[in-house]
C-alpha positions in Angstrom: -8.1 -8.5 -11.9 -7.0 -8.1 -8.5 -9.2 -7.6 -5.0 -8.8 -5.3 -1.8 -7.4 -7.6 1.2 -7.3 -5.2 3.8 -7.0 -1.7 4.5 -5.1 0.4 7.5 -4.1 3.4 8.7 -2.0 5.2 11.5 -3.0 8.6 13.0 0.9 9.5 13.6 4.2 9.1 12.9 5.4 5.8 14.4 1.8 5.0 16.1 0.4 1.7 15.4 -1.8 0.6 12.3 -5.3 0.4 12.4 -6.8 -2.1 10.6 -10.3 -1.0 9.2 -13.6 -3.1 7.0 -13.8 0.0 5.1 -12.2 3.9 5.0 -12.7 7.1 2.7 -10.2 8.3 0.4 -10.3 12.1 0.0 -7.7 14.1 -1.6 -7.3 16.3 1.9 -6.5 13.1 4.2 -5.7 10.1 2.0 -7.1 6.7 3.3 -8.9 7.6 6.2 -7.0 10.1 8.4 -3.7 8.4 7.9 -0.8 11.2 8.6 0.8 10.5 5.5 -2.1 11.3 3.1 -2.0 14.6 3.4 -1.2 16.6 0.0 2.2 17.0 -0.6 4.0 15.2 -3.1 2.9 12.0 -4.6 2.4 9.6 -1.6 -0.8 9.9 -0.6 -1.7 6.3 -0.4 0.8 3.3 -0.1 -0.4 -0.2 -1.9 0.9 -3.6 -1.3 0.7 -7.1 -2.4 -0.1 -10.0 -0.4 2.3 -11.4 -2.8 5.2 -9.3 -2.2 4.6 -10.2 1.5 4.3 -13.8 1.9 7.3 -13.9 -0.3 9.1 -11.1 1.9 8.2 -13.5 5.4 9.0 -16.9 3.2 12.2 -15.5 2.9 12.5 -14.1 6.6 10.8 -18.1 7.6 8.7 -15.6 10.0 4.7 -15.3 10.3 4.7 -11.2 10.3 1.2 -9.3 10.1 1.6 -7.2 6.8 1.0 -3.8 8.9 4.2 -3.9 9.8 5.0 -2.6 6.3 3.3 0.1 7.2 1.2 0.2 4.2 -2.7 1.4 3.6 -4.1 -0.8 1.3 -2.8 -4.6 1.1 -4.1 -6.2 -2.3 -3.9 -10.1 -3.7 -3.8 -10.7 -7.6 -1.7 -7.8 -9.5 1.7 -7.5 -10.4 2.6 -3.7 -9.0 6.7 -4.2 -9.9 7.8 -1.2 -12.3 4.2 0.4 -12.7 5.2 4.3 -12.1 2.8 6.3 -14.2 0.1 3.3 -14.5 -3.3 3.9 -13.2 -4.7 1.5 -10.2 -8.6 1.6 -10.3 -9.6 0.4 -6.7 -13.1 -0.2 -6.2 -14.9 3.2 -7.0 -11.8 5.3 -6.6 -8.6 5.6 -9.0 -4.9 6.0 -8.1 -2.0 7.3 -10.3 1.3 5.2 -9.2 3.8 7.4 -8.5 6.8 5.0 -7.8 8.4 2.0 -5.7 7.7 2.7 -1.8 10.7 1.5 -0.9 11.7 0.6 2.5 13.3 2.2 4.9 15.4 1.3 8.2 12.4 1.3 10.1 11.4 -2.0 8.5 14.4 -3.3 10.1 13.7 -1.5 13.8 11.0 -4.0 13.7 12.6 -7.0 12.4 15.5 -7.4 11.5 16.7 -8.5 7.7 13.3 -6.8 6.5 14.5 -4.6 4.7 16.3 -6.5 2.3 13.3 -9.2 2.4 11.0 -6.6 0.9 13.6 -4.9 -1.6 13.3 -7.6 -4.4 10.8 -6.9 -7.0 9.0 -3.9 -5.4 7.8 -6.1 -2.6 7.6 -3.1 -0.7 4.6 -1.8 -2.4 3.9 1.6 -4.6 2.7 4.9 -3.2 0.0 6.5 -5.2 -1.6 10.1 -5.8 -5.3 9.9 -5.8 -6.8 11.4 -9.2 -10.3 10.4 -7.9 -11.8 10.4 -4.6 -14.1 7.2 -3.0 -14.9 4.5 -0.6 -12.6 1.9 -0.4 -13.7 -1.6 1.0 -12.1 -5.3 1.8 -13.3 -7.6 -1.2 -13.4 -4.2 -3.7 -12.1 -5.1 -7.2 -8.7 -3.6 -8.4 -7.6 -3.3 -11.7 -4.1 -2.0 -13.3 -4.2 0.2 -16.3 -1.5 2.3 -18.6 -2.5 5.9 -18.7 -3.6 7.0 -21.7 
């Protein structure tokens, strides 16, 4: 069983992360008001490991807050690589894994070799549909299931 680290958001395309205690996840807005979560497709809501990351900066030998991934939800304690179609219960809320978020050149606008740091072992994270709406908080327990 894994736990929530931190949570954050971005009201734009290319604007800064916000780094929040607590945030809603609703089908019409994703985590908060992030402007990705709105429906369409299945990438409502990007998940990463604080695993993936220090091993991502290990690699880079650079201290790098984990927003510049860019992800919502930064979790410690589960294994996320090659979980498409697995279900991620996250405190009182439940995610379908849709697939590898994988990065993308803007990961190297920011710093450079990130990219390829984060492409090893889905360190990048997984983006997610939400199958249930909730409240997600810092501390919440996370849990990985197969769907049934």
């Amino acid at each position: 069983m894994g736990k929530v680290v931190e949570i954050a958001t971005r009201d734009k395309k290319r604007a800064p992360m916000v780094v929040y205690a607590s945030a809603k996840i609703s089908f019409e807005r994703g985590v908060g008001d992030d402007s990705r979560g709105l429906i369409k497709g299945d990438r409502q809501v990007t998940v990463m490991t604080q695993e993936g990351w220090n091993a991502a900066t290990e690699e880079l030998d650079r201290n790098i807050h984990w927003t510049t991934r860019r992800a919502n939800i930064l979790v410690e304690g589960i294994n996320l690589e090659n979980t498409t179609g697995d279900l991620l219960k996250v405190g009182n809320f439940l995610l379908e894994i849709t697939g590898e978020l994988k990065p993308c050149s803007r990961m190297d606008e920011q710093i450079v070799g990130l990219t390829k740091a984060l492409t090893p072992d889905w360190r990048g994270g997984v983006t997610c549909k939400i199958l249930s709406e909730g409240i997600v908080n810092e501390g919440d327990q996370v849990t990985l299931g197969e769907r049934t």
